[in-house]
N, C-alpha and C positions, 0 to 999 in steps of 0.2 A: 884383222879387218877393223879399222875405224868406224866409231858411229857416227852419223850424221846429225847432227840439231838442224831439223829445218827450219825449226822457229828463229834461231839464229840468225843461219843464214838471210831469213826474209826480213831479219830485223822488228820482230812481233812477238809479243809476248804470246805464254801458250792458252789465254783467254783470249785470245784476240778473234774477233768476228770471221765471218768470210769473206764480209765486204772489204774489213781491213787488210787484208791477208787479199787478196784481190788485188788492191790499191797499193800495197806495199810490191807487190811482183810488178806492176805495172811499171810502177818506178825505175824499182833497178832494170828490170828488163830492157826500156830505155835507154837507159845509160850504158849497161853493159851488151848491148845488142851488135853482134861483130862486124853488120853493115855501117855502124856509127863510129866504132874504136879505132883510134891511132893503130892501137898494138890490138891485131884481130886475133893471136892464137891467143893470147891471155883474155880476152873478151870470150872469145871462145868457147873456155873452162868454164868460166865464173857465169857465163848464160846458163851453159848445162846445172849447173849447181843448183842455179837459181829456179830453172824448168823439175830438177826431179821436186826441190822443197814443194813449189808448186804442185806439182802432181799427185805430190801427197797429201799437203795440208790442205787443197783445194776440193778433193772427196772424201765424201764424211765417214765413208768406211775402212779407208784408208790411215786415217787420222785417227779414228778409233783405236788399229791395230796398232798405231805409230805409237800413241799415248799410254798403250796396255803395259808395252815394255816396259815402263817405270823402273824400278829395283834392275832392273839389268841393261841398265844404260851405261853404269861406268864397272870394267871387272878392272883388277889387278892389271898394275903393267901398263893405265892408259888405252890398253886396247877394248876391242869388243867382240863376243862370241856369242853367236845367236846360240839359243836354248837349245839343246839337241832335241832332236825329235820331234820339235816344234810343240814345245812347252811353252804355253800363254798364248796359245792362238789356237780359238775353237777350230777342232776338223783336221788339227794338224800342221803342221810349218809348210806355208805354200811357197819356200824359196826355193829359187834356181840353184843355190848353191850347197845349203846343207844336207844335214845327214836325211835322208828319208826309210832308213830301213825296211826289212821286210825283206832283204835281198835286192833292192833297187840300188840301180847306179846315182852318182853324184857328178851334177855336171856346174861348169864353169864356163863364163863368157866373158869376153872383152867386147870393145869398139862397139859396143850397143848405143852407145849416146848415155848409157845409165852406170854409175857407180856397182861396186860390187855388193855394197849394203843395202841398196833399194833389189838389186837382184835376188840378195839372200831371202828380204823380206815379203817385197811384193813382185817378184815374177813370177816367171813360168818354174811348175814342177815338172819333174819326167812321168811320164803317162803310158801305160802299156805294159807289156812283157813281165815277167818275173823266170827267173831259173827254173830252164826244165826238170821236168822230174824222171825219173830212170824207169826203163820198161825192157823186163828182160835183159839187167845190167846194160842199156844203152841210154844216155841221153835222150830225149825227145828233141826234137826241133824245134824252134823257140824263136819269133820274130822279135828282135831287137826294142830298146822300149826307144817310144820319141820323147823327143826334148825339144821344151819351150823356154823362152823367153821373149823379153819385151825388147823393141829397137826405136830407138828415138827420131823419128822422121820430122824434117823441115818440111813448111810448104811450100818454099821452094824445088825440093826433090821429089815431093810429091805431086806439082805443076809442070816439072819438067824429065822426072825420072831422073834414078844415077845411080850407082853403082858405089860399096861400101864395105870394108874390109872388117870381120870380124874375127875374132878368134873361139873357141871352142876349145874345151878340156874337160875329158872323161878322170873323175875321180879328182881326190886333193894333190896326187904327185904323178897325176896322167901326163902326157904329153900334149904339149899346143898344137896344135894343129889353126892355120889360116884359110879363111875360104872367103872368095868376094861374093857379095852377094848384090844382085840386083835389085833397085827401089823403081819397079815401073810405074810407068807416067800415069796418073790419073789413081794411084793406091789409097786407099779410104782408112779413116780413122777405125781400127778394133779387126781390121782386114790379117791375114796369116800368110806370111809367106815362106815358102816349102823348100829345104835342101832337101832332098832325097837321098836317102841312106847315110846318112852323118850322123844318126843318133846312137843309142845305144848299140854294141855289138850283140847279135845272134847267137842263141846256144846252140849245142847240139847241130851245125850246120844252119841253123836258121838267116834269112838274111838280118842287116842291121835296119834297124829304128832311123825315122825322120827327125828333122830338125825344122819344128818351125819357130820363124819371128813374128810376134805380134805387133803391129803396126799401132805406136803411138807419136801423135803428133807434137812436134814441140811446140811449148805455147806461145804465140806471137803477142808481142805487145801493144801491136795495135789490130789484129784480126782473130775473130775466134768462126769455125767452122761446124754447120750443121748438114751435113750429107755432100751437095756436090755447090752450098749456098755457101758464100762467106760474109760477116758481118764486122761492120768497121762502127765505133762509137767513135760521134763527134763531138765534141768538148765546144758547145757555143757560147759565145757569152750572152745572157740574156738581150742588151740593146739590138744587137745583131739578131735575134731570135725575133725580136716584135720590129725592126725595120728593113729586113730582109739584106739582100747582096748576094754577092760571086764569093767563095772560097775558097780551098785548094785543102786535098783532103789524098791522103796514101791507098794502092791500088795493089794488086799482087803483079801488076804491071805497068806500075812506076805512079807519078801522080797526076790525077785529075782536076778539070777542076769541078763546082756541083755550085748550083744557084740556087739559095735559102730564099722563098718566096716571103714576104713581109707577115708578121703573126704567127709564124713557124711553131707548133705547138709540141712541146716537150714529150720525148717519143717517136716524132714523126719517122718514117722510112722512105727512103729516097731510094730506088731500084737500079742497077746500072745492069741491065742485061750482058749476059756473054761471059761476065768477067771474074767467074768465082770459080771453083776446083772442074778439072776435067772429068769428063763423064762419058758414058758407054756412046756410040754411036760418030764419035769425035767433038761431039758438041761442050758446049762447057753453065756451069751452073751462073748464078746471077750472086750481084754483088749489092749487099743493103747498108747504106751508111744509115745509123739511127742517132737521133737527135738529143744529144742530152745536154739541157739550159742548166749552165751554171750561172749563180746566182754569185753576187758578191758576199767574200766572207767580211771586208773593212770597207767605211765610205769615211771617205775624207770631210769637212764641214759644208765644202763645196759640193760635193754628190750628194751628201743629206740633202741640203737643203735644197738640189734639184729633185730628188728622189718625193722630198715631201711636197714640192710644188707639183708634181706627175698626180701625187696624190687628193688632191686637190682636185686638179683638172680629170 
């Protein structure tokens, strides 16, 4: 297993703010976003990459654990091996894919949307069961342990539902096994969704353990989501901001346009009913573009010296 440098990849150093590290995902994210790429499978990739670094350097607990690694970033060979036992990580190693002892199984996932290294480190562990114990020279019965990990959901899958092919592997030389699983319509961010009986095998006749996926969203570069609300930031230019107009701003259903009343004050929320995440009942959440005035970073001789006549007047 390769390590990952998120910092890298987000092109930030590892002081770099949240704001930065914010503003640096925003960027590529743009650029690499597979509805914008010529070549959508390599755009593809390079978003995902871009979405876990974010995921990780963008929560501060996460980032914590990501930094802790230190000393065991580079082993021998180029590659990387997480700490057995989940050495360096208070409470234990909470990955999907390492050792967890004590008699616990070792499970493995593909097609998540996430690298095997963010699985190792920040997914799901297996939960549940341990090896029966014998009673009267018989096994006991013993319900299977389940298994978690994390799945990278668009919201677009999550606005219109889909369907998405995973793999699963018990142990480091278990067999793959494929299962599709379903992304239904209107699924919420930290939401769990259940294979039944796919997890761990049963002792003693027990049945087997669940498989669930934790529903994370990928991050859109121009929308972030708070329950069933979506919110769009609008990059104004100040002139535009104190003399108002028509503009044309992105939707999760394509683009709008939204009319900046004159004196538009930095912050402001503009509401579009209807048009944010699906919600219980078939109804759908509300869409908030929010206002943020940018200001100029250069003035030519000519905008000083209009900028200082404003000041005047």
């Amino acid at each position: 297993m390769e390590f990952r440098d998120y910092y890298k990849t987000l092109g930030v150093a590892k002081s770099a703010s949240a704001d930065e590290i914010k503003k640096a995902f925003r960027k590529l994210a743009r650029q690499h976003h597979p509805d914008l790429a010529k070549d959508k499978k390599t755009a593809e990739e390079k978003f995902k990459e871009i979405n876990e670094a974010y995921e990780v350097l963008s929560d501060a607990e996460k980032r914590r654990k990501y930094d802790e690694l230190g000393p065991n970033w580079q082993q021998a060979g180029g590659g990387f091996r997480p700490p057995p036992g989940g050495g360096g990580f208070p409470g234990g190693f909470p990955g999907g894919m390492g050792g967890y002892g004590g008699g616990e199984e070792e499970f493995q996932f593909g097609g998540t949307g996430f690298s095997d290294f963010f699985e190792a480190f920040f997914g799901r562990a297996a939960r549940g069961g341990r090896r029966g114990s014998a009673f009267h020279g018989e096994e006991m019965p013993l319900r299977g342990q389940d298994a978690e990990a994390d799945i990278m959901v668009t919201l677009e899958e999550a606005l219109h539902g889909s369907t998405r092919q995973i793999s699963f592997t018990r142990g480091r030389a278990g067999k793959v096994e494929t299962y599709t699983v379903k992304i239904p319509k209107g699924v919420r961010e930290g939401q769990r969704i259940r294979l039944a009986g796919i997890g761990g095998e049963g002792r003693g006749g027990g049945e087997a353990g669940d498989l669930y996926l934790r529903v994370r969203f990928e991050r859109h570069p121009e929308f972030s989501v708070e329950g069933a609300d979506v919110t769009h930031e609008v990059e104004l230019p100040v002139a535009q901001a104190v003399l108002g107009g028509e503009i044309t701003i992105p939707t999760l259903d394509g683009r709008a346009k939204l009319k900046i009343p004159p004196l538009t004050q930095n912050g402001r929320k503009f509401r579009i009913p209807g048009k944010g995440m699906p919600q219980r009942g078939g109804t759908r959440g509300d869409f908030y573009a929010v206002i943020d005035v940018e200001l100029p970073t250069e003035l030519t001789t000519a905008q000083r010296t209009a900028w200082e006549a404003l000041a005047k007047a």
